[in-house]
C-alpha positions in Angstrom: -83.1 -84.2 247.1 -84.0 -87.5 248.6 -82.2 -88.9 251.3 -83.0 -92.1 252.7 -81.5 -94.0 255.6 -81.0 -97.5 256.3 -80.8 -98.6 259.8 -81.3 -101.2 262.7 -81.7 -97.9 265.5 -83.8 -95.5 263.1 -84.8 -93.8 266.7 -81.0 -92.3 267.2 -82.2 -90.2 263.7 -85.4 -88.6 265.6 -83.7 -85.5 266.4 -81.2 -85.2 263.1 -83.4 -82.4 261.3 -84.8 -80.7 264.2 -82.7 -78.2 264.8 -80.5 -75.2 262.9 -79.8 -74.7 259.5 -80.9 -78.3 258.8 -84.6 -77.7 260.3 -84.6 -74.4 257.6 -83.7 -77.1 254.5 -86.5 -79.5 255.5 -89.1 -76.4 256.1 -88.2 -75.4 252.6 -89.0 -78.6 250.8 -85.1 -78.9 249.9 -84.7 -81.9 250.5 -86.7 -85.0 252.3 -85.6 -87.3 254.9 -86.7 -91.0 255.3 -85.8 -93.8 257.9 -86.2 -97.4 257.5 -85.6 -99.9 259.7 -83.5 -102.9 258.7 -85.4 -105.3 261.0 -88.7 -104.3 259.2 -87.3 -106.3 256.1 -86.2 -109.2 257.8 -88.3 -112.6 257.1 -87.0 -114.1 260.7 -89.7 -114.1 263.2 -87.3 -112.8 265.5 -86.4 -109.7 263.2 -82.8 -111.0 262.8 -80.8 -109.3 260.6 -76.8 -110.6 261.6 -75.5 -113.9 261.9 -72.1 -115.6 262.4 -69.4 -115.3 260.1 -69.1 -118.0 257.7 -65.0 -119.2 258.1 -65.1 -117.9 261.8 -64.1 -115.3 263.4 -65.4 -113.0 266.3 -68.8 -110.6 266.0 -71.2 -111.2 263.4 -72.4 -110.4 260.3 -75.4 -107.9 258.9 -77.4 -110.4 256.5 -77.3 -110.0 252.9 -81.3 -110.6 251.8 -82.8 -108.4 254.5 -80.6 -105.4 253.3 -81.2 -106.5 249.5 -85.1 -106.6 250.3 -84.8 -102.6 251.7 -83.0 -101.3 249.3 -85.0 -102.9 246.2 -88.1 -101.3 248.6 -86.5 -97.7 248.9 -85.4 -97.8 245.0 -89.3 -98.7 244.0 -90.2 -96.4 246.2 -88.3 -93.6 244.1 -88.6 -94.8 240.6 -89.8 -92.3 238.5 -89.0 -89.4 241.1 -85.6 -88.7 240.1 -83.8 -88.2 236.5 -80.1 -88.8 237.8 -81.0 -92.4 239.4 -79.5 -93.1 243.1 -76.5 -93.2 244.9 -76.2 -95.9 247.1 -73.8 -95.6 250.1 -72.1 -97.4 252.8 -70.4 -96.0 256.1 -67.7 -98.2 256.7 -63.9 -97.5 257.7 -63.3 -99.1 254.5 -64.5 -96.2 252.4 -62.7 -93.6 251.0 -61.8 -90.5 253.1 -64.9 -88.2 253.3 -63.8 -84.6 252.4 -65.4 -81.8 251.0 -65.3 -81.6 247.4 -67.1 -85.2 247.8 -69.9 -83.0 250.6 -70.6 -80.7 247.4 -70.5 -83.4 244.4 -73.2 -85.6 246.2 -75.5 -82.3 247.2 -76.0 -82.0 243.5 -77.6 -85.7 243.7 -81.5 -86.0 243.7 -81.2 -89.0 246.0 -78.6 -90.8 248.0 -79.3 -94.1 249.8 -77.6 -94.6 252.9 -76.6 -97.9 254.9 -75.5 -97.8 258.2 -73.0 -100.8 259.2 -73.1 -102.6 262.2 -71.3 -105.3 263.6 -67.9 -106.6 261.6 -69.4 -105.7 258.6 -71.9 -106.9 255.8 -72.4 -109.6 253.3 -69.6 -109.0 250.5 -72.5 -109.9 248.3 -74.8 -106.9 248.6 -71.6 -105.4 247.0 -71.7 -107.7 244.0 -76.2 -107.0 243.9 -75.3 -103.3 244.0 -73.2 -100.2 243.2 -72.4 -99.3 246.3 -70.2 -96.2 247.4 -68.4 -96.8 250.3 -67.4 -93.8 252.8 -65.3 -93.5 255.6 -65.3 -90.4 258.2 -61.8 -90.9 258.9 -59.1 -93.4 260.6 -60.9 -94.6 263.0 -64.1 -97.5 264.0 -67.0 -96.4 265.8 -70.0 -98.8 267.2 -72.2 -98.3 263.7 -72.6 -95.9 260.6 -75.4 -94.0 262.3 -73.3 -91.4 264.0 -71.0 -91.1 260.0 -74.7 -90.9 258.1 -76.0 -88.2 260.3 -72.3 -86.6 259.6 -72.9 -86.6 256.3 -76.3 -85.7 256.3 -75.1 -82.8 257.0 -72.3 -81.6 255.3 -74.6 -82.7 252.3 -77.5 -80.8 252.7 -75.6 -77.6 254.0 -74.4 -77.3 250.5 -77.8 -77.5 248.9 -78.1 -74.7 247.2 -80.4 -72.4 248.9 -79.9 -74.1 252.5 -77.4 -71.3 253.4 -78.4 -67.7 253.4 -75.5 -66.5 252.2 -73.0 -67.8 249.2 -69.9 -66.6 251.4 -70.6 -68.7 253.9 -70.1 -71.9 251.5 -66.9 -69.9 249.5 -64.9 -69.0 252.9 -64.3 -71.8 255.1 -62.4 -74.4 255.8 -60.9 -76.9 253.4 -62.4 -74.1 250.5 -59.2 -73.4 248.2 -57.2 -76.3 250.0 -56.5 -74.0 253.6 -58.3 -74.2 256.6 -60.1 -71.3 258.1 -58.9 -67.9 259.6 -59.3 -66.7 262.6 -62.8 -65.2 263.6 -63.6 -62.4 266.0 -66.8 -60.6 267.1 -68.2 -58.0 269.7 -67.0 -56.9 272.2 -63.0 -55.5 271.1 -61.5 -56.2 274.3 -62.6 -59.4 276.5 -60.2 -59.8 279.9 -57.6 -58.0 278.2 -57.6 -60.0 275.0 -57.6 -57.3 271.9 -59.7 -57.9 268.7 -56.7 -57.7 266.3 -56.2 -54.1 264.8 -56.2 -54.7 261.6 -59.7 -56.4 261.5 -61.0 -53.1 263.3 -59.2 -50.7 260.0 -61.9 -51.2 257.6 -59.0 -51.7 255.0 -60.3 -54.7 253.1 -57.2 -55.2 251.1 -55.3 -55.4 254.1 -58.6 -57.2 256.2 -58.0 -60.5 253.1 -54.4 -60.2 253.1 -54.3 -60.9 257.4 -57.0 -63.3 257.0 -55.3 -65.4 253.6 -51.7 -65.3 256.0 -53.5 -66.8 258.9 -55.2 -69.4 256.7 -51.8 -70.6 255.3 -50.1 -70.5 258.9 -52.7 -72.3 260.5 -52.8 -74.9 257.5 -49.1 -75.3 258.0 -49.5 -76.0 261.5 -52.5 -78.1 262.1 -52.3 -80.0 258.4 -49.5 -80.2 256.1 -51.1 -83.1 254.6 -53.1 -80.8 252.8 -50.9 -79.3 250.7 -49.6 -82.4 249.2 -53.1 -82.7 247.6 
């Protein structure tokens, strides 16, 4: 997989792959990671790549021709590296949800496009140039898309296959089935009078998935109903 990035801080990405399970993908050749910066594809001498709002209105506006000119750079780049074509999306809080059966549909992608939004917003235009997807990382704004694109760099490549050692890893966890996660406990049985459940000490595995599927289902209840209306 190719992911590239669109950006006007490509610096705040410097440190994205560097570490974890993510650092083991990009050792592997799984998957390749490029930053561009938006400013490099602006024609202003002044590398300007917002302006004012046409109609008013407060904040600015990300330009449309400098983010035209990098992506038609970053999909020249690619042609004829990739069979399936690209996916092109947009952070914004005007995206649909992020959840993850959209994570493990888009790791089966050879390359996905992404442009961080800044400001109020961009162009309605590049919209009408391109098919873009917009994404949202839930109910709320933050300063720019940077923070949501590293988010979703890597909940993407996580489910790569390959990128986790094990299968069960991806199978049992969270959001997995439409539950969130169990409980999880480790070494050592007894920390400041806090007792490792018994049943996860039996070795009974019937009774080990039958504890753990309970818990899943309580802690779904409480924490998000809203789940089970899907």
């Amino acid at each position: 997989m190719i992911i590239d990035v669109i950006t006007i801080f490509p610096d705040m990405f410097k440190h994205t792959i560097s570490f974890g399970v993510l650092k083991e993908a990009f050792n592997k050749n799984l998957c390749e990671l490029n930053i561009f910066d938006l400013r490099d594809f602006s024609a202003d001498k002044h590398k300007k790549v917002d302006d004012r709002p046409y109609g008013g209105g407060p904040g600015m506006v990300m330009m449309v021709k400098p983010l035209t000119n990098a992506i038609e750079y970053v999909l020249e780049k690619n042609r004829g590296r990739n069979k399936k074509g690209n996916k092109l999306v947009l952070l914004s809080p005007k995206g649909k949800r992020l959840h993850q059966e959209m994570l493990k549909k888009m790791s089966k992608e050879e390359n996905i496009i992404i442009i961080c939004g800044r400001y109020e917003g961009i162009d309605q235009r590049l919209e009408e140039l391109f098919k873009i997807n917009k994404i949202s990382i839930g109910d709320y704004v933050l300063t720019g898309g940077e923070i949501p694109a590293m988010v979703l760099i890597d909940g993407i490549v996580r489910n790569i296959e390959g990128v986790l050692g094990e299968k069960e890893s991806l199978v049992n966890e969270s959001f997995e089935g439409g539950l969130l996660d169990y409980p999880q406990y480790t070494r050592p049985p007894i920390f400041k009078g806090l007792k490792v459940p018994d049943i996860l000490l039996s070795g009974n595995h019937r009774l080990i998935d039958d504890w753990r599927k309970k818990k899943s289902f309580d802690i779904t209840v409480e924490n998000r109903p809203d789940l089970f209306d899907k």
